[in-house]
C-alpha positions in Angstrom: 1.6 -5.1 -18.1 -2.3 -5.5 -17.9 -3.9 -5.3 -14.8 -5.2 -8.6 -15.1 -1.8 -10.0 -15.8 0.0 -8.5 -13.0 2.1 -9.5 -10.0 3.2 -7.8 -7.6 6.5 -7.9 -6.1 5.6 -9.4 -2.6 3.4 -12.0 -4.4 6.4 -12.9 -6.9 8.8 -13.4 -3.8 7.2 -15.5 -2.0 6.0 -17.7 -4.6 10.4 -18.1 -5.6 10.2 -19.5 -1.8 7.4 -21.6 -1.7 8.8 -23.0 -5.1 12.3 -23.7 -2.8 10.8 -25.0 0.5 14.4 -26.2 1.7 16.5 -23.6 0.8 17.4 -21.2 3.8 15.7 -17.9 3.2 16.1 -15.7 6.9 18.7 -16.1 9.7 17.8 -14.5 12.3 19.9 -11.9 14.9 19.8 -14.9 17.3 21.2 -17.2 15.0 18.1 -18.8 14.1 17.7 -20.5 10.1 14.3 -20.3 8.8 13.8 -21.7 5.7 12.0 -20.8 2.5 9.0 -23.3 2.7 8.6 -22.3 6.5 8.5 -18.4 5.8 6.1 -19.0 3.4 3.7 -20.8 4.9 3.9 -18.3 7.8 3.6 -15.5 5.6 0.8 -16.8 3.7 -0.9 -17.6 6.8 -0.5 -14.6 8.2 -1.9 -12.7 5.2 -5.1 -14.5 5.0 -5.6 -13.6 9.0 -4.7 -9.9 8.4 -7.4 -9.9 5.5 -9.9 -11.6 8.2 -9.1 -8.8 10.4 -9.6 -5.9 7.5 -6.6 -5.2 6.1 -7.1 -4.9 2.2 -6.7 -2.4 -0.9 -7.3 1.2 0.1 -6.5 0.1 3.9 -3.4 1.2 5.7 -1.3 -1.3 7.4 1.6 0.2 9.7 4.6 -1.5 11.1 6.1 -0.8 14.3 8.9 -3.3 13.6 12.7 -3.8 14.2 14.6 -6.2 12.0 12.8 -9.8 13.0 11.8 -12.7 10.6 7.9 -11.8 12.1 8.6 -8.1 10.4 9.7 -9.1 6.8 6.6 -11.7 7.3 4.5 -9.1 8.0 5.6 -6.8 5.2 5.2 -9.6 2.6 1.6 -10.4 4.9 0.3 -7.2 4.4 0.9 -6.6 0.5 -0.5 -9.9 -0.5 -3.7 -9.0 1.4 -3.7 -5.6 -0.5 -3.2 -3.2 2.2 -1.2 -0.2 1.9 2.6 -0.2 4.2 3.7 2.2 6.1 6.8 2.1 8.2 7.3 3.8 11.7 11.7 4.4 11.3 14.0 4.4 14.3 14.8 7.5 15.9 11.8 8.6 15.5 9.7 10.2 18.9 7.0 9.1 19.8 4.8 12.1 18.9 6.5 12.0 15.1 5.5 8.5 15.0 1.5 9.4 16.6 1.4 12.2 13.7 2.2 9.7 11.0 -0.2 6.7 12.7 -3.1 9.3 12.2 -2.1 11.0 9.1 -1.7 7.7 6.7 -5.2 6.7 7.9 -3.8 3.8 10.1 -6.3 0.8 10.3 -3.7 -2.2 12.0 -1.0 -1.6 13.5 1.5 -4.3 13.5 4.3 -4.4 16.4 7.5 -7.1 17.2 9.2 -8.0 20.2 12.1 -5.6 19.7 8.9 -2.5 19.6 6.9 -3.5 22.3 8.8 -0.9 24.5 8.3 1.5 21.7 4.4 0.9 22.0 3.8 1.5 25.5 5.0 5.2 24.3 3.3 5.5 20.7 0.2 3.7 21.6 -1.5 6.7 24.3 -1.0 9.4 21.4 -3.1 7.3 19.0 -6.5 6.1 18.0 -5.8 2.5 15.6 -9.0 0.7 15.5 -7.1 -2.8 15.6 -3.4 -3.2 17.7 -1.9 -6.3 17.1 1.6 -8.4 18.0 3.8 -10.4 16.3 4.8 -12.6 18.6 3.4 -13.3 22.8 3.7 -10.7 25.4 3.2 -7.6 23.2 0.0 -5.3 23.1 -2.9 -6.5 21.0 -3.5 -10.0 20.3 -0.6 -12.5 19.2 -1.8 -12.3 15.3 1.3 -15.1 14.4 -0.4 -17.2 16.8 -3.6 -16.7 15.6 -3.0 -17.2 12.2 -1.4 -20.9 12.7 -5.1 -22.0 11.8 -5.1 -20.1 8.6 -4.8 -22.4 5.2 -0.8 -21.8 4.2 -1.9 -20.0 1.1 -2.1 -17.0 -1.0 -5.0 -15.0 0.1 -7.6 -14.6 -3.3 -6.9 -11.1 -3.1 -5.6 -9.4 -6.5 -3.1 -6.6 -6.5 -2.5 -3.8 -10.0 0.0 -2.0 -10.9 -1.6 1.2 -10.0 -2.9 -0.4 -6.4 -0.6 1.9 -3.6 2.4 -0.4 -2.2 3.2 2.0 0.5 3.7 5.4 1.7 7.7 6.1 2.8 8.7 8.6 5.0 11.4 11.9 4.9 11.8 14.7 7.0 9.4 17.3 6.6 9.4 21.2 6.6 6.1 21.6 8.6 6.9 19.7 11.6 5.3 16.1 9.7 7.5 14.1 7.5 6.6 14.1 4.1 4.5 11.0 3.3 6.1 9.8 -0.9 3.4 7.3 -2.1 4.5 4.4 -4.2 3.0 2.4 -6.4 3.5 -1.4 -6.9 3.8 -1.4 -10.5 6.7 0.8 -10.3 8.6 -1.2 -7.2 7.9 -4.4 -9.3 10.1 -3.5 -12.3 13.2 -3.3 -9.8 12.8 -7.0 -10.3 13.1 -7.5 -14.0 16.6 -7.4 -14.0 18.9 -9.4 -11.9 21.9 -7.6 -10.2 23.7 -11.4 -9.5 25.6 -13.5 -12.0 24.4 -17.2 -13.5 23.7 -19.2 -10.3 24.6 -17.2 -7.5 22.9 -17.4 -4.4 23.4 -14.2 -3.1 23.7 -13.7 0.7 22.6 -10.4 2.2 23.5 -9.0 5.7 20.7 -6.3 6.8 22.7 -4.7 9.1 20.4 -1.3 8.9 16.8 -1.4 9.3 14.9 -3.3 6.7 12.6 -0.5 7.0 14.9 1.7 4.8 17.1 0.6 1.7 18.0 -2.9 3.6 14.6 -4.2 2.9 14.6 -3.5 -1.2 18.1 -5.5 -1.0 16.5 -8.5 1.5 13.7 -8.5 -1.2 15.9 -9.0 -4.4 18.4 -11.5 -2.6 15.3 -13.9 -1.6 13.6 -13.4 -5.1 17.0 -14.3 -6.5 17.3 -17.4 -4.9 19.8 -16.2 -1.6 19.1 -15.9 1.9 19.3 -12.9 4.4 21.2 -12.6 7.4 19.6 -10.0 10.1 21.4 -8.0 12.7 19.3 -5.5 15.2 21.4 -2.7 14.2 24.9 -1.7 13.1 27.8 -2.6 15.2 30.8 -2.6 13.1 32.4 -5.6 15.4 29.3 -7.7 14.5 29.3 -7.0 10.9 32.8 -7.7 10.4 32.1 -11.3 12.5 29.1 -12.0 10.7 30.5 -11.4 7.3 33.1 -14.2 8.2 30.9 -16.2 9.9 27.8 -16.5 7.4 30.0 -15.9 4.3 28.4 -12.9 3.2 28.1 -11.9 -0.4 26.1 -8.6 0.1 26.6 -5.0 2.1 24.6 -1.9 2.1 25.7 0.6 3.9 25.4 4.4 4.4 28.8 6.4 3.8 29.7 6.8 7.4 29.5 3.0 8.1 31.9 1.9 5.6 34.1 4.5 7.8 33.4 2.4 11.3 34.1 -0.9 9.3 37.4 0.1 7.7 38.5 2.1 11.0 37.5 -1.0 13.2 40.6 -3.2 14.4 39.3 -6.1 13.6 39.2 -5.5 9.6 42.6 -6.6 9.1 41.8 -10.0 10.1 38.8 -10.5 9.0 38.0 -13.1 5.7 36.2 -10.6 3.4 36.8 -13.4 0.8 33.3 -14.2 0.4 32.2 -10.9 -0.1 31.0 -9.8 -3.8 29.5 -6.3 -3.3 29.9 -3.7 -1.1 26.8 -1.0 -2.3 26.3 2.7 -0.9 24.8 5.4 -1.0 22.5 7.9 0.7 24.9 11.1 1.0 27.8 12.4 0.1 31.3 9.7 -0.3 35.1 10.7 0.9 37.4 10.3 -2.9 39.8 9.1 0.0 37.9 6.8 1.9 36.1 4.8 -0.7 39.7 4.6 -2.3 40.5 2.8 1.4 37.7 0.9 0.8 38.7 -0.7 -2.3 42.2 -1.8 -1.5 40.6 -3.6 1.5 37.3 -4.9 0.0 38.7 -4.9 -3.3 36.8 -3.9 -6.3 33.7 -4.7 -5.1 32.3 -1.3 -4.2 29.3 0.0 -5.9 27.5 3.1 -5.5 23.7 3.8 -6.1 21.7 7.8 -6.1 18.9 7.9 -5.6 15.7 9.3 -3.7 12.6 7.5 -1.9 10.3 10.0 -4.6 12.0 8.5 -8.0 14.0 5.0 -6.6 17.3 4.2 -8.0 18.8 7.3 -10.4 21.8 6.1 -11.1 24.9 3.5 -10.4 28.6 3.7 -10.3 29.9 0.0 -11.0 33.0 -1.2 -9.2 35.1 -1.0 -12.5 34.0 2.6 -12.8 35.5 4.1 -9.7 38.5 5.4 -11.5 36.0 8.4 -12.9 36.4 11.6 -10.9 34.8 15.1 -11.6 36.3 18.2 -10.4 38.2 18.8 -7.3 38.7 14.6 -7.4 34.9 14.0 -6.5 33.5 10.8 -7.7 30.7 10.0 -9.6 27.6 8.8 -8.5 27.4 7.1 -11.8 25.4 6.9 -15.0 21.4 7.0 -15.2 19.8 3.4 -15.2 18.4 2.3 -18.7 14.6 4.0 -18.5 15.8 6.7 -16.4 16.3 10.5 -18.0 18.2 13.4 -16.2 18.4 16.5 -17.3 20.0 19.3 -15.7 18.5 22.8 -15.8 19.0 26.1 -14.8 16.6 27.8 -12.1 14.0 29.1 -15.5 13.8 25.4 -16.3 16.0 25.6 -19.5 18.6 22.8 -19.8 21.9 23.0 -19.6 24.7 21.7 -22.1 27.4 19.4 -21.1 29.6 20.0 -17.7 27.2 23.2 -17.0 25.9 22.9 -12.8 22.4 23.0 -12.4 19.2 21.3 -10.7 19.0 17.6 -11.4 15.6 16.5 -12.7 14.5 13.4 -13.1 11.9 11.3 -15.6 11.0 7.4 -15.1 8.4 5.3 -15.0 9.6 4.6 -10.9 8.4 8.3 -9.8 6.6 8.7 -7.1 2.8 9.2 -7.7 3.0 11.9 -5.0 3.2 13.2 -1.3 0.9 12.1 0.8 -2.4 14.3 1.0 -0.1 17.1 0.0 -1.1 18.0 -3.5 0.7 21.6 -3.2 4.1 19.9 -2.3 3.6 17.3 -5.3 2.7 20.0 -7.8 6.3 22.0 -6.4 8.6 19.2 -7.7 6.5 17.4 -10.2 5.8 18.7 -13.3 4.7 17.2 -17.1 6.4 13.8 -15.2 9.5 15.5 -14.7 10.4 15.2 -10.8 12.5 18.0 -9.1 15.0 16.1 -7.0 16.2 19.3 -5.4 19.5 18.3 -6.0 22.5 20.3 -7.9 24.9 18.9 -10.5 26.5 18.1 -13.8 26.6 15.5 -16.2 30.3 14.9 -18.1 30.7 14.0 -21.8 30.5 10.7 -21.1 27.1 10.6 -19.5 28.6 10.3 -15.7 26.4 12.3 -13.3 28.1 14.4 -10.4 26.6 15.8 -7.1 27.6 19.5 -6.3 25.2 20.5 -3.1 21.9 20.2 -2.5 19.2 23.0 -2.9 16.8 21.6 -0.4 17.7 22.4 3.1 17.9 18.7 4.7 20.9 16.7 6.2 21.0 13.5 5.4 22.4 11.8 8.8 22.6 8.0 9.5 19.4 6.9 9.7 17.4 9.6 7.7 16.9 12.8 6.7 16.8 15.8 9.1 14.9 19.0 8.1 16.7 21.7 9.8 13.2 23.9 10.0 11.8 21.0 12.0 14.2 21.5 14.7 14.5 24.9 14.6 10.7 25.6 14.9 11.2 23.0 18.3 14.6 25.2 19.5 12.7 28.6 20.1 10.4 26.4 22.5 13.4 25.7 24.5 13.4 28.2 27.7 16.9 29.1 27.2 17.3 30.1 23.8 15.8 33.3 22.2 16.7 32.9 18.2 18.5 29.7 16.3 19.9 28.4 13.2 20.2 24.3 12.5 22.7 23.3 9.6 24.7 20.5 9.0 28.5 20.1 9.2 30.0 17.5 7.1 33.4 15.7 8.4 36.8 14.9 7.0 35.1 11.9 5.6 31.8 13.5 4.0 29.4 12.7 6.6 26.7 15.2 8.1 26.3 15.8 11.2 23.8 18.3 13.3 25.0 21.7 14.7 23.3 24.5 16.2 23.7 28.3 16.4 22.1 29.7 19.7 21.4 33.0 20.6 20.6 33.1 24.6 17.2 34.0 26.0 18.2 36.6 28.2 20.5 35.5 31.5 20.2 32.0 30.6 23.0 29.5 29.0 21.7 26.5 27.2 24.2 23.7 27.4 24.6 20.9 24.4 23.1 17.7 26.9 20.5 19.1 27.8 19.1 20.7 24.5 20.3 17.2 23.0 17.5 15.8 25.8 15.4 18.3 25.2 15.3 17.2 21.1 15.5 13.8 21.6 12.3 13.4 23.8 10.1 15.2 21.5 11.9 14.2 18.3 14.0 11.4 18.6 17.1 11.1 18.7 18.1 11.4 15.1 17.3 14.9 15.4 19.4 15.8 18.5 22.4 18.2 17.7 25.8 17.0 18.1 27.0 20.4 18.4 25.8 23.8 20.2 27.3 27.1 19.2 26.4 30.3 21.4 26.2 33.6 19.0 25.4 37.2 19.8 23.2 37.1 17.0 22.6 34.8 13.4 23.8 36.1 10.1 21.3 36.7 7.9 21.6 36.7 4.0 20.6 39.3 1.6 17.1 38.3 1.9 16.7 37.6 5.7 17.2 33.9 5.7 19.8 32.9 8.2 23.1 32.4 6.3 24.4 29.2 7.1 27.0 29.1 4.4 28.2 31.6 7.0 27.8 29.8 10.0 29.2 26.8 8.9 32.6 28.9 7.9 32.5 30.8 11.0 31.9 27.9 13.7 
């Protein structure tokens, strides 16, 4: 597509709900309806103010946001005046969150009522030239209100394919996460092809932030003609009400949540009638517990891989569940049409049929690169080839399988956790001399945070208050959910601490 003849995603969205004024497009975690005409308007209006107020292309916009009507507003807002998004995640601390303000060039920053608390922490670490709310009482000046005067119309402003939609957020090995820059010719071809059948109006529950995954799946169901229902955050009670109550036709959810829905008491008598697909994703599945899934859900369940540097990889349909890989592992599915995966052995040569080996990816939905970090993008991307630091095999029939992962990360609910970025915090801790930090997975595949300690000499570090200790300068993502005391931490051959042993030993 030309750059002349482009539209971006944001801009396509909201002109499918201005064209649908009475349709309703957001309900809100208090219940509220807002329809399509009314978000619009809003939205428009509070793009044009955000251009008055400098936000445009090559300008950095950053939300401070939970999940509100005023924040998907704002994240449409901001694209259609040009600027470049950036999202502050929860579970983040407050000093992660002031090293990301400054290092993505911050020029507004955007906060909703369920942040404000939030600010009052973030906002003495940083220098943002304009601080503004979404909503009255917050810091900064009521932009929403502001921007009632605005005209309710798209801002003049064009967007091209190669214009940055955002920078997204992982856990980083150098104490900042890693910032993946996107592009918004690559996000807009996610909506070229519809995931719902003739006429459906799909309904979405973001139950998880829209900040993450949610928000790609609140953006297709409005473009498609649904609605989106928003919860604050994951409750497995509420879910299972709301998806009776709103007739739900939409879930996303991370591994481990599937667990707290099926394992809640109130799943047997709940109507799941309504509900068309069940999607996850984002680490490892239990065979036995998506098989659970199924007989309650039905076969509904579908499964997406893939990473914030190349999108969606691949997808396991619900008809495709039946097709295991060794030891009864499922696949994660087969690559999207415009997506190639090769797997290759650590010289780079590929690797024939069932052979285990680092999963590399090519597509035109690659990342463009990190963040200011041109040495990290030229480690995994080479010749347009990305390096997803993942280890598999593909079967005869073209079905990818997961093995492990070569990068040292654990992928916990909410995001990823770099075990170097705790560790280098640890050995600040008064009462601990040398550590390890790997993850554990449970009976049901999900990862969870340990820690090998050895002593500083006549002190004991106890779990609660290391978790503290983690959680006030990290957040609390990062905090360990187990301590182990050692004499001393295996090494491997060549000095790295072996926590293949660890994790057998503890």
């Amino acid at each position: 597509m030309h750059q002349q003849d482009f539209v971006s995603a944001p801009a396509l969205i909201l002109s499918a709900l201005a064209a649908d004024p009475a349709r309703r497009a957001v309900t809100t975690a208090d219940g509220v309806d807002v329809t399509a005409g009314d978000f619009a308007a809003a939205t428009y209006r509070l793009a044009r103010e955000l251009a008055d107020r400098g936000a445009a292309r090559g300008v950095t916009v950053t939300l401070l946001t939970g999940n509100t009507a005023e924040a998907l507003s704002a994240r449409y807002a901001a694209s259609l005046a040009g600027a470049r998004l950036v999202s502050l995640y929860e579970g983040m601390g407050a000093p992660t969150m002031a090293e990301i303000v400054a290092s993505v060039d911050t020029a507004v920053l955007l906060v909703d009522a369920e942040r404000f608390p939030v600010a009052q922490e973030l906002l003495p670490l940083v220098d943002v030239p304009t601080v503004l709310s979404l909503g009255p009482g917050g810091p900064g000046e009521d932009v929403v209100a502001a921007s009632a005067a605005q005209p309710a119309e798209p801002p003049s402003v064009h967007v091209g394919p190669d214009d940055d939609w955002g920078i997204r957020h992982t856990g980083g090995t150098t104490g900042i996460p890693k910032g993946i820059r996107s592009l918004h010719g690559p996000y807009r071809r996610i909506f070229d092809a519809s995931p719902y059948g003739a006429g459906e109006r799909p309904r979405f529950l973001a139950a998880t932030s829209v900040a993450h995954l949610a928000g790609v799946f609140v953006d297709l169901a409005l473009y498609h003609g649904g609605s989106v229902v928003l919860q604050r955050a994951f409750d497995p009670g509420d879910v299972l009400a709301a998806v009776e109550r709103e007739r739900i036709t939409d879930l996303w959810v991370l591994p481990p949540l599937l667990y707290r829905l099926l394992d809640h008491p109130a799943i047997g008598r709940t109507d799941l009638s309504s509900v068309a697909r069940v999607l996850y994703g984002g680490c490892a599945a239990s065979p036995t517990r998506i098989r659970e899934a199924i007989k309650v859900f039905g076969p509904v369940l579908a499964s997406g891989y893939g990473q914030s540097e190349a999108q969606n990889i691949a997808v396991l349909g619900p008809h495709e569940h039946d097709r295991v890989g060794r030891g009864g592992q499922i696949s994660v599915g087969r690559p999207l049409p415009g997506v190639e995966v090769a797997i290759r052995a650590a010289d780079g040569t590929d690797l024939p049929v069932g052979e285990q080996g680092g999963i590399h990816v090519r597509s035109a939905s690659v990342m463009a690169g990190y963040w200011k970090r041109p040495d990290l993008t030229a480690a995994v991307l080479r010749d347009g080839w990305l390096d997803t630091g993942d280890v598999g095999y593909v079967d005869e029939d073209g079905y990818l399988y997961l093995a492990d992962r070569l990068k040292d990360v654990i992928i916990v609910v909410g995001g990823h956790v770099y075990p170097s970025d705790v560790e280098d915090l640890l050995v600040t801790h008064p009462a601990i001399a040398q550590c390890a930090v790997f993850g554990v997975r449970d009976r049901d595949e999900a990862e969870h945070v340990h820690v090998a300690v050895v002593p500083a000499p006549g002190r004991r570090p106890e779990l609660d208050d290391v978790r503290e200790f983690v959680t006030a300068r990290k957040g609390r993502m990062y905090a360990p959910e187990a301590l182990h005391v050692v004499d001393e931490i295996p090494l491997t051959a060549v000095g790295k601490p072996d926590k293949r042993r660890l994790r057998a030993a503890l």
